[in-house]
PQR file with spaces between the fields and no chain letter, atoms N, CA, C, O and H, PARSE charges and radii, in Angstrom:
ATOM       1  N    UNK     1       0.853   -1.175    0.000 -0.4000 1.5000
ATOM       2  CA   UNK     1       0.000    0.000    0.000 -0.0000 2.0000
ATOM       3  C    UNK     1       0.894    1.233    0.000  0.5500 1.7000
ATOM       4  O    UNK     1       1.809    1.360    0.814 -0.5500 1.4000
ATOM       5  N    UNK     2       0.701    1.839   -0.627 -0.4000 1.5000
ATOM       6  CA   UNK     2       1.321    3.581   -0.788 -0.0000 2.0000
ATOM       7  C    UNK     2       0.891    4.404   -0.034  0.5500 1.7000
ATOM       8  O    UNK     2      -0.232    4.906   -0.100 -0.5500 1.4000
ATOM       9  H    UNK     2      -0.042    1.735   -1.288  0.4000 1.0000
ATOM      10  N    UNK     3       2.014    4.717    1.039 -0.4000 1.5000
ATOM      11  CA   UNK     3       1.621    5.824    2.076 -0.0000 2.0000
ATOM      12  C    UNK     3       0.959    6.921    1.696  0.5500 1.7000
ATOM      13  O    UNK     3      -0.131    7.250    2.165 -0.5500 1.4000
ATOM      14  H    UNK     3       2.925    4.310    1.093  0.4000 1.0000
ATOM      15  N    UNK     4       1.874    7.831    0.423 -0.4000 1.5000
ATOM      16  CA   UNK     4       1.362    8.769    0.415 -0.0000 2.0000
ATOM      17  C    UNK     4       0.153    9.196   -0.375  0.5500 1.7000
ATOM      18  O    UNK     4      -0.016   10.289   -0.917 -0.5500 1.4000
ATOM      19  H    UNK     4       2.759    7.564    0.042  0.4000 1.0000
ATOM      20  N    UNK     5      -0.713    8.097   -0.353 -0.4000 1.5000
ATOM      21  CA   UNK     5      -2.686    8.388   -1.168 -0.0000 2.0000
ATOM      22  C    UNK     5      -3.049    7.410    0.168  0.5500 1.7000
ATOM      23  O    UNK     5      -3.742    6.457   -0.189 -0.5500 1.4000
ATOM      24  H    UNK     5      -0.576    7.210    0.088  0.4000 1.0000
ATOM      25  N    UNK     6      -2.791    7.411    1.423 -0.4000 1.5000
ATOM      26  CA   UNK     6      -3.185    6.819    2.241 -0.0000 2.0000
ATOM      27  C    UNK     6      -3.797    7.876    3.416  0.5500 1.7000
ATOM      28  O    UNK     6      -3.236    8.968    3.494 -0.5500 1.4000
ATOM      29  H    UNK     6      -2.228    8.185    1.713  0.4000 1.0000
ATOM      30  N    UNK     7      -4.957    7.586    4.357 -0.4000 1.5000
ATOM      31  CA   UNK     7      -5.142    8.640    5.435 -0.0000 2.0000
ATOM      32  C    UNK     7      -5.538    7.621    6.917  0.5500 1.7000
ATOM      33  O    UNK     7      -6.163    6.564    6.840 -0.5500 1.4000
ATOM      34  H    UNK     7      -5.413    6.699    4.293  0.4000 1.0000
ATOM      35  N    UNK     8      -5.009    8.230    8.236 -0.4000 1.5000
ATOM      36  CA   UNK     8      -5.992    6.720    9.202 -0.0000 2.0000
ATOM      37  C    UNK     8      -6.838    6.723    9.670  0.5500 1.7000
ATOM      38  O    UNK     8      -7.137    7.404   10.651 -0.5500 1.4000
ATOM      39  H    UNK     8      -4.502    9.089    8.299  0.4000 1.0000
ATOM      40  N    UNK     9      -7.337    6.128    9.232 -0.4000 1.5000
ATOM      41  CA   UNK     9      -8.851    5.635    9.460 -0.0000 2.0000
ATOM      42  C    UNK     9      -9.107    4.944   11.049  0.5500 1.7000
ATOM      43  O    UNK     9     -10.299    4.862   11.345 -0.5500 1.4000
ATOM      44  H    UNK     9      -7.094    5.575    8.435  0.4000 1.0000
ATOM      45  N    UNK    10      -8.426    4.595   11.777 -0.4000 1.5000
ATOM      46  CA   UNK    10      -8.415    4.891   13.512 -0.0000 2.0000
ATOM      47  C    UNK    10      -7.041    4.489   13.684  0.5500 1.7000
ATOM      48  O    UNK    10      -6.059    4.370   12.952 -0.5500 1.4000
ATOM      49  H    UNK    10      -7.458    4.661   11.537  0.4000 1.0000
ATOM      50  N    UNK    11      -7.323    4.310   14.973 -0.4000 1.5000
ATOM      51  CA   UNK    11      -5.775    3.928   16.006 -0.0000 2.0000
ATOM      52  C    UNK    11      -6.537    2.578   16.830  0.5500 1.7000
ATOM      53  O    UNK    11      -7.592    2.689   17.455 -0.5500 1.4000
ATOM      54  H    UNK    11      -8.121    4.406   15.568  0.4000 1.0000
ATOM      55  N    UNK    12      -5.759    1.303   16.679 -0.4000 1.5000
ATOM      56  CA   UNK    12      -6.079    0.287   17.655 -0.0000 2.0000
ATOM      57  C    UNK    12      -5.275    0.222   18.591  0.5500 1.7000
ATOM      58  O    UNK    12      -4.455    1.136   18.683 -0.5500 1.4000
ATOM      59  H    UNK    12      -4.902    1.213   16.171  0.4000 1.0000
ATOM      60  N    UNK    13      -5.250   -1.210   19.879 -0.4000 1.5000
ATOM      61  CA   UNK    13      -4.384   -0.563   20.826 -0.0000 2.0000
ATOM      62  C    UNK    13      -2.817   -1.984   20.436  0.5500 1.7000
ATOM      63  O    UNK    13      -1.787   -2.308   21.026 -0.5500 1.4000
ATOM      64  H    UNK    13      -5.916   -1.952   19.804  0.4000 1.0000
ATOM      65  N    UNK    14      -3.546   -2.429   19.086 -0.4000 1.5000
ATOM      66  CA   UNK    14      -1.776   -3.533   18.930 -0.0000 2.0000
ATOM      67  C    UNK    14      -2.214   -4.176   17.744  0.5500 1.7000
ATOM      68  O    UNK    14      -3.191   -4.018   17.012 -0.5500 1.4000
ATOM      69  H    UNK    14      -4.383   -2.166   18.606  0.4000 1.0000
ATOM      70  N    UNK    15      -1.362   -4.843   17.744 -0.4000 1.5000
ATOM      71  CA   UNK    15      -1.204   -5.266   16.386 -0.0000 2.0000
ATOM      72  C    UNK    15      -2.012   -6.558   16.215  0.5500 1.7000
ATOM      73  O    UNK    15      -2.153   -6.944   15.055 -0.5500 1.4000
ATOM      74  H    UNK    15      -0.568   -4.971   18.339  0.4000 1.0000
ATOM      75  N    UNK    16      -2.536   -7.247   17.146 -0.4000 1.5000
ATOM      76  CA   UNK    16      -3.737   -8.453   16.565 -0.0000 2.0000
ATOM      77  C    UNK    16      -4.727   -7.686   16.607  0.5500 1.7000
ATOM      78  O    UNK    16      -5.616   -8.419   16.175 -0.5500 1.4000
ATOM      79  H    UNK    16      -2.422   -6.934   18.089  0.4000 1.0000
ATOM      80  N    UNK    17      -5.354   -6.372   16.906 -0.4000 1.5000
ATOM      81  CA   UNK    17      -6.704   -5.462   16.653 -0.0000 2.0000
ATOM      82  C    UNK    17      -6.075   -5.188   15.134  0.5500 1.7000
ATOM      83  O    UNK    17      -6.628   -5.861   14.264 -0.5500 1.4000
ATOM      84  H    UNK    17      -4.632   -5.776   17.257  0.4000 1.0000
ATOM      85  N    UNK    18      -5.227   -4.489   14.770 -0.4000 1.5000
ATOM      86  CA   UNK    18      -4.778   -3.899   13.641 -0.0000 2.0000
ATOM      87  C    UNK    18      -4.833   -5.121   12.176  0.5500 1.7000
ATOM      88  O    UNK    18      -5.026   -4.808   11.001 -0.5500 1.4000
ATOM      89  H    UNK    18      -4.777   -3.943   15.476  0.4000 1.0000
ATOM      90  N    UNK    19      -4.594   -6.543   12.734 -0.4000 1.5000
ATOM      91  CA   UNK    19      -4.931   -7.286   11.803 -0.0000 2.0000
ATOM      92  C    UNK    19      -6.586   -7.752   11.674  0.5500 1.7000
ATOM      93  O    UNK    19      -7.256   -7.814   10.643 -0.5500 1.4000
ATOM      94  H    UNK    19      -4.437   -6.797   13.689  0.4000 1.0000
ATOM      95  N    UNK    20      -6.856   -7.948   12.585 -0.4000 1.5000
ATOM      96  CA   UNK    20      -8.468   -8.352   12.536 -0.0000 2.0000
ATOM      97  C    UNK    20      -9.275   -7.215   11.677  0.5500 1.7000
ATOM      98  O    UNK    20     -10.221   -7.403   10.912 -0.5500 1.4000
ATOM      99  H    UNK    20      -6.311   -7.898   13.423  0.4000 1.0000
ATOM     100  N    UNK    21      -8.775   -6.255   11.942 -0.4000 1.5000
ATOM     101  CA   UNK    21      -9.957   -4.779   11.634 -0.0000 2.0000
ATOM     102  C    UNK    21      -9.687   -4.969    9.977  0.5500 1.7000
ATOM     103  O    UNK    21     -10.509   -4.933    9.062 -0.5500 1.4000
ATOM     104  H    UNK    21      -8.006   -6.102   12.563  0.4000 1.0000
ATOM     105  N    UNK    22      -7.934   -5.229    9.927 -0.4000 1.5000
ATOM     106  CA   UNK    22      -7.651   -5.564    8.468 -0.0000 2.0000
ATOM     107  C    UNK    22      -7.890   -6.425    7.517  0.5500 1.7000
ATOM     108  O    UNK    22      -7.712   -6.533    6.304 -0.5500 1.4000
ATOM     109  H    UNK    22      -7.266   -5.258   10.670  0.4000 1.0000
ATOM     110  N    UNK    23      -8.457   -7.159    8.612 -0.4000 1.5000
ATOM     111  CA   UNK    23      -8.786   -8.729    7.664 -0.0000 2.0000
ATOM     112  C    UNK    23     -10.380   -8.496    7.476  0.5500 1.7000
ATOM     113  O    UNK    23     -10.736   -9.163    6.504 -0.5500 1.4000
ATOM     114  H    UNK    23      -8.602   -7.072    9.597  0.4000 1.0000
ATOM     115  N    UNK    24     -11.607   -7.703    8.122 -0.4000 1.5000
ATOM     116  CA   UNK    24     -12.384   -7.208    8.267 -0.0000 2.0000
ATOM     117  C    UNK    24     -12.532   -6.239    7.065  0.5500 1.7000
ATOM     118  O    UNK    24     -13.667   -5.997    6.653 -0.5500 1.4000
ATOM     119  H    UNK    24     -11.318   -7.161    8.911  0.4000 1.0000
ATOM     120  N    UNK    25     -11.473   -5.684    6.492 -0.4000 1.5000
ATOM     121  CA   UNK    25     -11.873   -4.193    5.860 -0.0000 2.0000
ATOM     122  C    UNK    25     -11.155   -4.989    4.371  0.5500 1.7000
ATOM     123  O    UNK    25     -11.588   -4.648    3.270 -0.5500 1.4000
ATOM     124  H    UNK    25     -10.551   -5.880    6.826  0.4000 1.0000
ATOM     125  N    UNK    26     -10.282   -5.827    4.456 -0.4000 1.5000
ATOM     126  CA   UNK    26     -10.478   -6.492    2.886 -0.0000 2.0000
ATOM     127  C    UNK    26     -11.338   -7.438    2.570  0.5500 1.7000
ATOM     128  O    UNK    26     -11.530   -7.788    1.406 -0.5500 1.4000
ATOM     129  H    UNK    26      -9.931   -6.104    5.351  0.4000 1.0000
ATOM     130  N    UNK    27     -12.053   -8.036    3.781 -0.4000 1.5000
ATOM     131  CA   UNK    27     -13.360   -9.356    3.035 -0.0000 2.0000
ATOM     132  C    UNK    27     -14.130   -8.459    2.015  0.5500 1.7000
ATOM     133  O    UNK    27     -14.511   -8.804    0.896 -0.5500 1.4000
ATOM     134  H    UNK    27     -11.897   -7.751    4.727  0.4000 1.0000
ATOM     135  N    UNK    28     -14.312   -7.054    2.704 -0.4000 1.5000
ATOM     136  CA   UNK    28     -15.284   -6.089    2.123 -0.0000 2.0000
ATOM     137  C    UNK    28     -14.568   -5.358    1.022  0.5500 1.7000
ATOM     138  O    UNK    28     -15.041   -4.262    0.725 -0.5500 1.4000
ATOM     139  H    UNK    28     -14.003   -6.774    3.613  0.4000 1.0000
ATOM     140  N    UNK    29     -13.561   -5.755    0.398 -0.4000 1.5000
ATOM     141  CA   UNK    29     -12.652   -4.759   -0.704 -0.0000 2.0000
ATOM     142  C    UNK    29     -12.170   -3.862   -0.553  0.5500 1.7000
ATOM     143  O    UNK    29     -12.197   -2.997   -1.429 -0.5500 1.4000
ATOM     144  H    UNK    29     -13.177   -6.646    0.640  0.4000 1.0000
ATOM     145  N    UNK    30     -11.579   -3.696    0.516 -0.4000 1.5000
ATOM     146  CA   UNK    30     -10.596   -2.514    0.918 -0.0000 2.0000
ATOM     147  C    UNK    30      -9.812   -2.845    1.441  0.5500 1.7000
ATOM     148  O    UNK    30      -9.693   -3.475    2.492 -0.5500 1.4000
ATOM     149  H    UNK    30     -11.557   -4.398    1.227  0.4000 1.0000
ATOM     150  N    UNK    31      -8.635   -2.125    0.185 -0.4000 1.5000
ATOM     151  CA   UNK    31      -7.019   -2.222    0.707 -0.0000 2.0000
ATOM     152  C    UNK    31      -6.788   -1.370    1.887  0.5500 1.7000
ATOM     153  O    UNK    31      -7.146   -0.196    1.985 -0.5500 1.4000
ATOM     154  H    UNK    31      -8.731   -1.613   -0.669  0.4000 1.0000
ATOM     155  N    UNK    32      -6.064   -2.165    2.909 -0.4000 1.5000
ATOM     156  CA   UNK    32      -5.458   -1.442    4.191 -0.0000 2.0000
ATOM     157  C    UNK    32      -4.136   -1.977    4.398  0.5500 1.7000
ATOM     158  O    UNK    32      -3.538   -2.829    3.741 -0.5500 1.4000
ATOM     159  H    UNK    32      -5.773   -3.118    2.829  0.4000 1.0000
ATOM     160  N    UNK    33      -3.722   -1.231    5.584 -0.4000 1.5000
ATOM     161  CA   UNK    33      -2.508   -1.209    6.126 -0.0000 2.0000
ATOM     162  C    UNK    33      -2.263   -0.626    7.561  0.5500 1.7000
ATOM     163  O    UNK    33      -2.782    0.453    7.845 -0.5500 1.4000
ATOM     164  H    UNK    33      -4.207   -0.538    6.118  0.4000 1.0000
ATOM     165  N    UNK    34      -1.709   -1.107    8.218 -0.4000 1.5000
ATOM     166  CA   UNK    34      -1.033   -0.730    9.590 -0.0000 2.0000
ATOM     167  C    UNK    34       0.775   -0.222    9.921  0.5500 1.7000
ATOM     168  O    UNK    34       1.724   -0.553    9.211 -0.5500 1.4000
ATOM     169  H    UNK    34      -1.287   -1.983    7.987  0.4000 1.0000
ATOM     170  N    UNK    35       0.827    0.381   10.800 -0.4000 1.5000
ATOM     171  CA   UNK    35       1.941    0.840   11.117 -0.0000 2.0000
ATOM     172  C    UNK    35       1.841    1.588   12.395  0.5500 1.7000
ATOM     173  O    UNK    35       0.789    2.042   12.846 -0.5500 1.4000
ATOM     174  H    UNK    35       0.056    0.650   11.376  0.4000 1.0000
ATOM     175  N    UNK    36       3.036    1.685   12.960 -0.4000 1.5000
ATOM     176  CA   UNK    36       3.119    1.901   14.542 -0.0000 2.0000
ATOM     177  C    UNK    36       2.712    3.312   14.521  0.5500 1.7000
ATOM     178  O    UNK    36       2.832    3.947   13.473 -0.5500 1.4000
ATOM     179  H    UNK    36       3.891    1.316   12.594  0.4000 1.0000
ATOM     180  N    UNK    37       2.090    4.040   15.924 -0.4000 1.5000
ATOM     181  CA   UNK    37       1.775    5.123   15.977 -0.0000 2.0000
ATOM     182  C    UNK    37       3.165    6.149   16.423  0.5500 1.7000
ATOM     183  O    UNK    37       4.205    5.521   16.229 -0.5500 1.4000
ATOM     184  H    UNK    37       1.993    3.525   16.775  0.4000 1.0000
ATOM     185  N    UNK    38       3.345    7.149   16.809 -0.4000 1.5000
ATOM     186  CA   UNK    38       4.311    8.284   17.380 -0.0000 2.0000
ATOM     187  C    UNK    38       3.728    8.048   18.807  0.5500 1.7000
ATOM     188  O    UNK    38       4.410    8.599   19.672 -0.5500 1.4000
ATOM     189  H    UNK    38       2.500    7.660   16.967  0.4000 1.0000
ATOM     190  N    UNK    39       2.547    7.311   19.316 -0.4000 1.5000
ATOM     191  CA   UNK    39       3.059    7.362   20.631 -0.0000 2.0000
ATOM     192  C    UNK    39       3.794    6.883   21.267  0.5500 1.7000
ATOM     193  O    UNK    39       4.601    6.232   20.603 -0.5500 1.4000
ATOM     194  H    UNK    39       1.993    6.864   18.614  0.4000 1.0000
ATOM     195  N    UNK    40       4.091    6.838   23.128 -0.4000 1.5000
ATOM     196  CA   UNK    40       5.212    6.168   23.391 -0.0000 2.0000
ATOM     197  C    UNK    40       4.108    5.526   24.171  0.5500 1.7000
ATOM     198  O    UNK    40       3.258    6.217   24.734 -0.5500 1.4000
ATOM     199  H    UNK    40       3.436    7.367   23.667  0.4000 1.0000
ATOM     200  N    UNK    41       4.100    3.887   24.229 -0.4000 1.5000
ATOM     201  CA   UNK    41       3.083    3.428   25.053 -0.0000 2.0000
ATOM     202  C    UNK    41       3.932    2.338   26.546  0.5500 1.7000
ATOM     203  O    UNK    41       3.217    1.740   27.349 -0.5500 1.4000
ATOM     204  H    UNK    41       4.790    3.326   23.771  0.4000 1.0000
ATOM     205  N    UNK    42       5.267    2.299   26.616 -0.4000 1.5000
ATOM     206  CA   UNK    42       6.039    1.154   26.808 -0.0000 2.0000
ATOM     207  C    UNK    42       7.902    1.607   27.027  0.5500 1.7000
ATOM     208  O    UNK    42       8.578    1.646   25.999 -0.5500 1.4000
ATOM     209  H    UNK    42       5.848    2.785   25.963  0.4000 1.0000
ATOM     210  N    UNK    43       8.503    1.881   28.228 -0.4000 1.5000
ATOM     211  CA   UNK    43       9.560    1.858   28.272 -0.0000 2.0000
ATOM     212  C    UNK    43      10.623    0.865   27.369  0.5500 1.7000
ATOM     213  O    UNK    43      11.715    1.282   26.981 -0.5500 1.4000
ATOM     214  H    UNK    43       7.954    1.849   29.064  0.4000 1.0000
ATOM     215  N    UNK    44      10.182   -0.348   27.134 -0.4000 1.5000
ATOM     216  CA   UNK    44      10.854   -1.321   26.122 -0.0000 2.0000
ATOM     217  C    UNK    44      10.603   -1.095   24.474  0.5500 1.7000
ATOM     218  O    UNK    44      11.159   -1.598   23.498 -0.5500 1.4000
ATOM     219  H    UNK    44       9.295   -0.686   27.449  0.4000 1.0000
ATOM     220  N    UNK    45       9.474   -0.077   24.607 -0.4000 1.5000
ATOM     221  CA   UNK    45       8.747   -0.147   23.082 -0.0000 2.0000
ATOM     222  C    UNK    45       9.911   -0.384   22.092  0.5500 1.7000
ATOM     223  O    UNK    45       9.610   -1.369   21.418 -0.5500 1.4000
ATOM     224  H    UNK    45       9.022    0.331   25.400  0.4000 1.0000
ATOM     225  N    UNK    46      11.089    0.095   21.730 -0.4000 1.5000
ATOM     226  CA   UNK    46      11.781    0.168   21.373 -0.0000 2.0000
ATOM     227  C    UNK    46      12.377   -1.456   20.364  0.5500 1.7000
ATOM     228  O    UNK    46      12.616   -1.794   19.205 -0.5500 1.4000
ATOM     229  H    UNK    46      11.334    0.896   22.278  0.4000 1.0000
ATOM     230  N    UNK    47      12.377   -1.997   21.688 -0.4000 1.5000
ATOM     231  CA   UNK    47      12.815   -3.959   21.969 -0.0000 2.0000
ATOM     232  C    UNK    47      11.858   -4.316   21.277  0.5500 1.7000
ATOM     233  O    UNK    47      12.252   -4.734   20.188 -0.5500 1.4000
ATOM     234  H    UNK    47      12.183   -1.723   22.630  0.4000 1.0000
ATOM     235  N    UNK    48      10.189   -4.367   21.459 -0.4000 1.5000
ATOM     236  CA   UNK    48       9.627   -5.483   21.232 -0.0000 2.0000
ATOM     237  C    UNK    48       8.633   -4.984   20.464  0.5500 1.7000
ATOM     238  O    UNK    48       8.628   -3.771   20.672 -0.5500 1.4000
ATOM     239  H    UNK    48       9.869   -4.028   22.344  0.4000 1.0000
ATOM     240  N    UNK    49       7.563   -5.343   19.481 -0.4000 1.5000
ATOM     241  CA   UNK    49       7.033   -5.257   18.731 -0.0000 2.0000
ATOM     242  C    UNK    49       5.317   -4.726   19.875  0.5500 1.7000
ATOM     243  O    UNK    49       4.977   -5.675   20.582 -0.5500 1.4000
ATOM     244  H    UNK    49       7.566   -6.328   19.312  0.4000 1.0000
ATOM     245  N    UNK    50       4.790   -3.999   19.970 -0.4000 1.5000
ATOM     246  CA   UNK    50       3.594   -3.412   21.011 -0.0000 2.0000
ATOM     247  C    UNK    50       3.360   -2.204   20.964  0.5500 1.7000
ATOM     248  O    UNK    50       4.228   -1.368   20.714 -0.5500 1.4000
ATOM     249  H    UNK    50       5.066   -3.228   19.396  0.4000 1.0000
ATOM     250  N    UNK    51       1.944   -1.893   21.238 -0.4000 1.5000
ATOM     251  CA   UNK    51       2.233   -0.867   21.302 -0.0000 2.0000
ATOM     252  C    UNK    51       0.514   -0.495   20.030  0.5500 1.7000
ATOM     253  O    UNK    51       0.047   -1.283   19.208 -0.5500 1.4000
ATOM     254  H    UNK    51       1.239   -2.572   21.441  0.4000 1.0000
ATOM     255  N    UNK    52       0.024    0.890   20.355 -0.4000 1.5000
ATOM     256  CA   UNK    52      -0.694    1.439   19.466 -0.0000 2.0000
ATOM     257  C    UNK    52      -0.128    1.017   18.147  0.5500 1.7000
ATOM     258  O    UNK    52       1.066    0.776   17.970 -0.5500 1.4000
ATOM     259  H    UNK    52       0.404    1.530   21.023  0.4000 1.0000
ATOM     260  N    UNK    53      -1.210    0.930   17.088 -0.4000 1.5000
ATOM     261  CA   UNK    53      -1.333    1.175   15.371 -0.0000 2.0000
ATOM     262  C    UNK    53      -2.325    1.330   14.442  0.5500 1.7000
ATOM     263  O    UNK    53      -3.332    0.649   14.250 -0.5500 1.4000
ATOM     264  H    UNK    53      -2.180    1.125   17.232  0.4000 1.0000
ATOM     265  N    UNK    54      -1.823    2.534   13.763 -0.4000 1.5000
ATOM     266  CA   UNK    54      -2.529    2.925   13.012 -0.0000 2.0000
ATOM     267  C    UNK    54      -3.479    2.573   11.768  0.5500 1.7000
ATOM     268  O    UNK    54      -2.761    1.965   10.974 -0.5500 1.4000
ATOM     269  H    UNK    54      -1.005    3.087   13.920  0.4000 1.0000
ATOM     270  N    UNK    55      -4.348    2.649   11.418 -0.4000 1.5000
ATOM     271  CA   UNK    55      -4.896    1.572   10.369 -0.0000 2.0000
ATOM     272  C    UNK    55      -5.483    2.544    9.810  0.5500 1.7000
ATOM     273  O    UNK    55      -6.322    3.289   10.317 -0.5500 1.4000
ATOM     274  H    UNK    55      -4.931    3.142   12.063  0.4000 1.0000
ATOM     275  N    UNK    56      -4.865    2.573    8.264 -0.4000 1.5000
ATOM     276  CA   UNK    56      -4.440    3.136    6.831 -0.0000 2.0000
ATOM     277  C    UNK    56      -5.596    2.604    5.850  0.5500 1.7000
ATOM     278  O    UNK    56      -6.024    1.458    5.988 -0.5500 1.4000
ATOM     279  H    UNK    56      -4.184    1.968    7.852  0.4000 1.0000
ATOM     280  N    UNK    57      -6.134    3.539    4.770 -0.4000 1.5000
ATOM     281  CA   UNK    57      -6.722    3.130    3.958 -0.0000 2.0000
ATOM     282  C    UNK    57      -6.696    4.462    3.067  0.5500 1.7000
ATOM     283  O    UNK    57      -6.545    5.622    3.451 -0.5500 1.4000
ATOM     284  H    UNK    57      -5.787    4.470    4.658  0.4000 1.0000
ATOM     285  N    UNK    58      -6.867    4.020    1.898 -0.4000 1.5000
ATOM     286  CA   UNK    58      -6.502    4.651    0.826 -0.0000 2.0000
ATOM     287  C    UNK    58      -8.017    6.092    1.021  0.5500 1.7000
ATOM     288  O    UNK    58      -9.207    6.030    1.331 -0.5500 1.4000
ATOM     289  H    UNK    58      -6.990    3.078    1.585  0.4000 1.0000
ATOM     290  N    UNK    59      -7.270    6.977    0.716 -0.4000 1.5000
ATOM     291  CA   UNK    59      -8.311    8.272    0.959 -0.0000 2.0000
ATOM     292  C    UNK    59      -9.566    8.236    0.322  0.5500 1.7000
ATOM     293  O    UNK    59     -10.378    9.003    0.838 -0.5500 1.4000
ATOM     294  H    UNK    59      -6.304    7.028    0.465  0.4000 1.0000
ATOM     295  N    UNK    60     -10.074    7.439   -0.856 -0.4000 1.5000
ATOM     296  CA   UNK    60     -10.963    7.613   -1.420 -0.0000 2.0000
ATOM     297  C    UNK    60     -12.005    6.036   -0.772  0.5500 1.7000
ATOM     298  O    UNK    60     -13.235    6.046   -0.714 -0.5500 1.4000
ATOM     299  H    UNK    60      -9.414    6.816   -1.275  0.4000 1.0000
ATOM     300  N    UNK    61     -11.292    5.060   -0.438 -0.4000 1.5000
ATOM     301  CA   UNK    61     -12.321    4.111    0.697 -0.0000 2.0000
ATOM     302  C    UNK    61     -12.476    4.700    2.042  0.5500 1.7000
ATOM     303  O    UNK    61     -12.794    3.856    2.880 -0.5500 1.4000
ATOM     304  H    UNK    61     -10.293    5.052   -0.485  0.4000 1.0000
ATOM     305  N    UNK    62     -12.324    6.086    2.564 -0.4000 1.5000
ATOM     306  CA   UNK    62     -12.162    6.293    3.919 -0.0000 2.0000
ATOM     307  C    UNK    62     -13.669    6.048    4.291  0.5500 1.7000
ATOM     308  O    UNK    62     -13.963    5.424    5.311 -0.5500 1.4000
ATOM     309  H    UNK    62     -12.066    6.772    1.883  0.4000 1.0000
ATOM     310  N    UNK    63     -14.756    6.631    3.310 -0.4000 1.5000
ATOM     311  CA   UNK    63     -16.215    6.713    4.211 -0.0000 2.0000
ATOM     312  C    UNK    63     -16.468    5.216    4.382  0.5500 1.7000
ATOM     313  O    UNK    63     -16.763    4.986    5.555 -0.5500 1.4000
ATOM     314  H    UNK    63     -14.518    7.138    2.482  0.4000 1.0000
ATOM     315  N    UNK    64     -16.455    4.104    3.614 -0.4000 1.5000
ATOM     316  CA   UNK    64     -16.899    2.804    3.008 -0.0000 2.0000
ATOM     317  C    UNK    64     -16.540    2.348    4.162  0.5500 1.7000
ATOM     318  O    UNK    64     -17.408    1.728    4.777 -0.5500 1.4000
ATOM     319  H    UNK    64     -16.215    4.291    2.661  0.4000 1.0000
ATOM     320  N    UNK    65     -15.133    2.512    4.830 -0.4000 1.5000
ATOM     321  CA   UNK    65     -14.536    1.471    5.660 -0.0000 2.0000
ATOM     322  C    UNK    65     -15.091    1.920    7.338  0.5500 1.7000
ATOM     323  O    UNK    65     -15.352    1.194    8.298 -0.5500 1.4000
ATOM     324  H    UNK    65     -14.428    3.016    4.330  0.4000 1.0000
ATOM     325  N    UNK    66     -15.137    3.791    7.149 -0.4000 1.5000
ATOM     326  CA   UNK    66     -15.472    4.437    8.815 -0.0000 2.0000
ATOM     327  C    UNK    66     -17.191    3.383    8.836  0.5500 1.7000
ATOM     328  O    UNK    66     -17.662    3.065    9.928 -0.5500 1.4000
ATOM     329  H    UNK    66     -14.925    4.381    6.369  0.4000 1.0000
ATOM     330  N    UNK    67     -17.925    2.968    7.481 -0.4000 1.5000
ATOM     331  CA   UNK    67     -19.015    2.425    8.017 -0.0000 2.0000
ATOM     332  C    UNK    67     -18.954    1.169    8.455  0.5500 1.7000
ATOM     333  O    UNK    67     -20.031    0.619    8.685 -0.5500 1.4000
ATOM     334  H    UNK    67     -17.542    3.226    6.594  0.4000 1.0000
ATOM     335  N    UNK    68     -17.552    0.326    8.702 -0.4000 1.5000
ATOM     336  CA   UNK    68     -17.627   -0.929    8.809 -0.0000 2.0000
ATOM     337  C    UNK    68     -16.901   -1.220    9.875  0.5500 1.7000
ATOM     338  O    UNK    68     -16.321   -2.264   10.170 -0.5500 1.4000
ATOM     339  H    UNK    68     -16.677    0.772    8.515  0.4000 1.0000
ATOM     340  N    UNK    69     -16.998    0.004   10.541 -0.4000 1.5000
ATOM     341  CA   UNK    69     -15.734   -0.198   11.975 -0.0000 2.0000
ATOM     342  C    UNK    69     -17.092   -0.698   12.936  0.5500 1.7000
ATOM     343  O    UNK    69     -18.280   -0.551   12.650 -0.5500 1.4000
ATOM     344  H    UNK    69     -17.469    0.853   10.301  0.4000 1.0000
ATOM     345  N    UNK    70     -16.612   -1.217   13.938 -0.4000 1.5000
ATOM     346  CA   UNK    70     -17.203   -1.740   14.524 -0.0000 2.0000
ATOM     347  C    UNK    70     -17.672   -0.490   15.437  0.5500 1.7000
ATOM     348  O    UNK    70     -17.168    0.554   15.024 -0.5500 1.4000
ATOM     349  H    UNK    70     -15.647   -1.336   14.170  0.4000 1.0000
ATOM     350  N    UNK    71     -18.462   -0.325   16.515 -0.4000 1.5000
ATOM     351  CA   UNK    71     -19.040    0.799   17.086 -0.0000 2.0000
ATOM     352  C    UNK    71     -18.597    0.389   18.885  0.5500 1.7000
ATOM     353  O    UNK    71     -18.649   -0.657   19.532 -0.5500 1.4000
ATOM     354  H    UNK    71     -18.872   -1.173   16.850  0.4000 1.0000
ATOM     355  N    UNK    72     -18.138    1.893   19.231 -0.4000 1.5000
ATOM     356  CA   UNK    72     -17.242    1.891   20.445 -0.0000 2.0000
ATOM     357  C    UNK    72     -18.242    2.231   21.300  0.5500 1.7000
ATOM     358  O    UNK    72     -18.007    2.366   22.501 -0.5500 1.4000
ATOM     359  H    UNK    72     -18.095    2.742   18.705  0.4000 1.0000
């Protein structure tokens, strides 16, 4: 996926939310993607893979996919 025609479409709190939501948002035909956030959530963050991520979708699926998020 190409960052830059990409916008995020939320923040989960790790990376098995970030795949589910993803595996969720392509059954339905939309390309996504994840990547770590700028926060700091974790003195080790650094070491180990944790932590907030962002979940990416191309700017023109943004409404399609905000209707398929699950409701907080």
């Amino acid at each position: 996926m190409e960052q830059d025609q990409t916008v995020v479409l939320t923040v989960v709190p790790g990376e098995t939310e970030a795949e589910l939501l993803c595996g969720l948002l392509r059954a339905n035909g939309i390309e996504c993607g994840y990547r770590d956030t700028d926060a700091i959530d974790s003195p080790i963050e650094g070491f180990i893979p944790s932590g907030p991520r962002e979940v990416l979708v191309h700017e023109a699926d943004l409404e399609a996919a905000r209707a398929l998020l699950p409701e907080t």
